[in-house]
Structure formats: C-alpha cells, structure tokens
N, C-alpha and C positions, 0 to 999 in steps of 0.2 A: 695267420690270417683268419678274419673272425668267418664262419661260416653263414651262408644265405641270411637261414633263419634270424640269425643273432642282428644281420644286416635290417630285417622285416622289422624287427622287436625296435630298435634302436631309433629306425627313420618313424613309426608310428606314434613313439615317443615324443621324438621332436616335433612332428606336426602335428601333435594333440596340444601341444605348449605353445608354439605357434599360436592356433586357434581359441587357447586359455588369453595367453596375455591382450591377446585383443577383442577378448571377448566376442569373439563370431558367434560362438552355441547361441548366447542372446541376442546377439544385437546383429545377427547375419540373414535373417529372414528367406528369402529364395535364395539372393543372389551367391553364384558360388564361391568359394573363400578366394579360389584366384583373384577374384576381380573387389569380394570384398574391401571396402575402405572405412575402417573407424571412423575417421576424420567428417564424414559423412554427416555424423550425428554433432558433428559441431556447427552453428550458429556463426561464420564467420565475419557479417556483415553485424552482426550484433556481439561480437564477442565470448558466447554463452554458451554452453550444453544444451542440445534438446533433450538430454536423458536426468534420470537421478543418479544423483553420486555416487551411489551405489552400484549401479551400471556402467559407471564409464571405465572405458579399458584402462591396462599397462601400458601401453604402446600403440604409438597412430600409426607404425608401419605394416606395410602393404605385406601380401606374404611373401612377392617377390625380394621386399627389402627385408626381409628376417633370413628367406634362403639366401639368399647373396651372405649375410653374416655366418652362416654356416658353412655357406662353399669355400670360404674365404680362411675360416679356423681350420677345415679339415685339408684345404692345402697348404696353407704354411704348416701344420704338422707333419702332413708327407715328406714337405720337402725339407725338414727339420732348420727352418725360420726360427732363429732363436727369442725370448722375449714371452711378454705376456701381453693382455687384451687391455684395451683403454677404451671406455664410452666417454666424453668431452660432452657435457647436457643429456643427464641421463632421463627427466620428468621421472617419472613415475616407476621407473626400475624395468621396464619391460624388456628391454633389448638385453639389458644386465643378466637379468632372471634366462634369456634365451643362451646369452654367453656359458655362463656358470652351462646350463643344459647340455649343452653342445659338450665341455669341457668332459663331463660325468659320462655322459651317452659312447663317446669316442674311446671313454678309458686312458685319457691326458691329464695325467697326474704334478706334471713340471710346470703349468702356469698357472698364472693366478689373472684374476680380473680386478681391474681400477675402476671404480664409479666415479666421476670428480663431475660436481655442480657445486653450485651457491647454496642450494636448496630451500629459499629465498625469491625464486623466480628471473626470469633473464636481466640484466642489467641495462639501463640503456647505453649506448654509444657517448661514449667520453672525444673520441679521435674523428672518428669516421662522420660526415656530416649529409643528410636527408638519406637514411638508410630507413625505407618505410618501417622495419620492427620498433623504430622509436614511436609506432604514432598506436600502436596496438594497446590496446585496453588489456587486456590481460595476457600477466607476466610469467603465468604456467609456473602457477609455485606449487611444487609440490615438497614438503616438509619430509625430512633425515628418518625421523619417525615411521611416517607413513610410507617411505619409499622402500625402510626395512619389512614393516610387517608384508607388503604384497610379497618381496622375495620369499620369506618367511613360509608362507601360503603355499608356495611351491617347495616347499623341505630344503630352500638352495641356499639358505642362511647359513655361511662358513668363515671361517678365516682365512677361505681363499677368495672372498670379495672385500676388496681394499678400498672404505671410503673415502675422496678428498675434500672436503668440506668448506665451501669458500670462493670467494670468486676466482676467477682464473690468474689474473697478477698475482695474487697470492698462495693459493692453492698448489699449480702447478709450477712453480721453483721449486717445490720440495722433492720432489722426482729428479733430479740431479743424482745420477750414477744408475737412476732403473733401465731395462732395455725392453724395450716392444716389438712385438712382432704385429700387430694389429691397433692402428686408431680409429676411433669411427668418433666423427665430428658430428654434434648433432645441438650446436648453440647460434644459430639462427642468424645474429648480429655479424655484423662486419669486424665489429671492437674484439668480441667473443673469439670469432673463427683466425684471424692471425694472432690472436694472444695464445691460442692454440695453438698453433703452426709453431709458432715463435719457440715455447717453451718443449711441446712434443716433436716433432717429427725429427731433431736432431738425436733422440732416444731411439727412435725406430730404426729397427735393424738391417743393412741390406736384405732386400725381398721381402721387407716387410709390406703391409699394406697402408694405404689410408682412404677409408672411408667418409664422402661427405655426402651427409644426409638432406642438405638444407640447399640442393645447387639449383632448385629454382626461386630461390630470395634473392633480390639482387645485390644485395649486404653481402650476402655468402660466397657468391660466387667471385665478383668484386676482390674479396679479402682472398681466397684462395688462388685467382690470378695473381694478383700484384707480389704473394709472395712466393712464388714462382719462378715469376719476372725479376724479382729481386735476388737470388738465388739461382737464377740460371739451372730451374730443374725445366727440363723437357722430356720427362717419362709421361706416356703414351696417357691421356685420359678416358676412362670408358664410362659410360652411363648405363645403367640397368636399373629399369624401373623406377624414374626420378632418381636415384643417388649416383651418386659420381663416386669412380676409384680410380689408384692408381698403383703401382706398382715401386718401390722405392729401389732407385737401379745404383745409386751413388753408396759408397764404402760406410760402415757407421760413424755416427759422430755426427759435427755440421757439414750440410747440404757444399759447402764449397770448399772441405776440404778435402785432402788426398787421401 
C-alpha cells in the first residue's frame, strides 16, 4: 500500500492536470476551480470563442466531471474490472490526456486508453430526426494532429493511447474482441450516442462503467434511453455534476444475453 505522502504527490499531480487541460491558471480569474467552467468563454448564441486559440482549453469539463473520471478508474481497478478506458468524442484530447494521467499516477500498467472521433467534427444525424445538435454552427473539429501534440504537451504521448479514426459506423466495428472496463460517451448527437452503445457497451465488462457526458442534450439522452428500453437494461442511473453513469450489472458480451 502506497504511503500518505506518495498519496499527497499523486492527487496534486492529477489536480495540477485537471487545472492544465482546462486551462483554469489563465482563464480561471477569482472564481474557484470548483465551480470553474471553460465553457464560459464560449459564445454559445453565436457559435464562437471569446478567447484566442491559443487560450482555449483541452477540455470543457467541470472539475467535478474530470473527478468523477478518476473516481471511476481508481475503482474499477480496486475492484479488478477487467478491460481498458474508451472516450467516444474525444475534441481536443483533454479527458484522454486526464485518462492516460490517472493510468501513470495509480501505477496501472494493464490498460490501455481508446480515443475514437471523426476528427472531422460531429456528424449530423442520419436517423434521428429534430435533434437540436443538427442546427449548431460549429462542428468542434478538432484535427488527429492537433489532438496528438496537446497529449504530447503533457509527456502522455504512448502506445498505450489507441487512436480510432473515423466516424463511429466505421470506426468502432473494429473493436470486435477488445473488453472495457470504462466508456465515457461524449458525442453530443442522438445518431452518435446509440452508434455508441450499439457497437461499445456489448465490450464492457461486468462492473464496468459508462459514462455519459452529454445528458443534458436532448439527442443524448433520447438515444441512451431508448437503448436501454430496447435491451431491457435497468441498472441504477446516477448524475454527478451534469454527466450520467451507470453501473454495467449484466454478464459480458450483449446486454440480453445469459
């Protein structure tokens, strides 16, 4: 068992990274990081940054929704949850870069993390019909390139983050035989969020988690009821700090088998 200090060193770490990917040292002013919100400096009625490029963060989550990602790694590894991490819409690598962090800090040498986006920007809805993310002006493209140098930035540039490159019908079929222990959904769309479900959460291991970032959109939420309801999953739903999780109580494999 690691001692206090090593405890001190470790958690000061991760909430220095925290406060890195979303850029709070600049763009946090008084307000304290708890309550901090990136999202803030976004223009949403116009689409736009109030800041330069150069300023805008890795990541529009809250700190509550970066701990929740931690609380989340360091108990399926207590509880030895087999599998590794999946972010489903990663923008700009931020919550990726906090994965990887978490992974190194805890001294969890047996997973790896999946980045999987378009990288391209969100796609509109094909299926799903007046899902307001179709009517958004900007598609939050953030490019393969640029999503590597931020990880990069933070030394967390490995072979143990696995990029999926592509929209989601295509992208995530290729994961056929991997297992997770953790998804965290964070592609906004209706279309996005069960093509998701669809092709991941049959991967996810008993006890694994899923995390869904986007469950005040109503596209999001929408698509993660219905396939729920479609599946007859009824494991407990909880909200912390706008993101929804849930607990995966059924055997591996698909959701309706034995």
């Amino acid at each position: 068992m690691a001692a206090p200090a090593d405890h001190g060193i470790r958690d000061a770490y991760l909430d220095l990274i925290k406060r890195s990917v979303t850029n709070y040292a600049y763009l946090g002013g008084d307000t304290p990081f708890e309550k901090f919100q990136a999202a803030s400096h976004y223009d949403l009625q116009q689409s736009h940054w109030k800041i330069d490029p150069l300023s805008r963060p890795a990541s529009l989550l809250t700190k509550g929704q970066l701990d929740l990602i931690e609380k989340v790694i360091a108990t399926l590894h207590q509880r030895r949850v087999p599998g590794d991490l999946l972010e489903a819409g990663i923008w700009r690598g931020g919550a990726i870069i906090l994965m990887r962090a978490v992974l190194a800090a805890y001294g969890i040498s047996d997973r790896r993390v999946f980045a999987a986006d378009s990288f391209a920007g969100i796609p509109k809805n094909v299926r799903a019909r007046n899902d307001p993310v179709d009517l958004w002006k900007d598609r939050w493209v953030a490019p393969l390139d640029e999503v590597k140098r931020n990880i990069d930035r933070f030394g967390l540039l490995d072979d143990r983050i696995r990029f999926l490159v592509g929209f989601f019908d295509d992208s995530l079929k290729t994961l056929a035989g991997e297992r997770f222990a953790m998804i965290r959904l964070d592609s906004d769309s209706y279309d996005s969020v069960e093509t998701s479900l669809e092709y991941l959460y049959p991967l996810l291991s008993k006890g694994g988690v899923v995390i869904i970032d986007d469950w005040h959109l109503h596209g999001c939420k929408a698509a993660v009821n219905d396939y729920r309801t479609r599946y007859g999953i009824d494991d407990a739903i909880y909200v912390f700090d706008g993101n929804a999780y849930w607990t995966k109580r059924q055997e591996y494999a698909h959701p309706t088998r034995s």
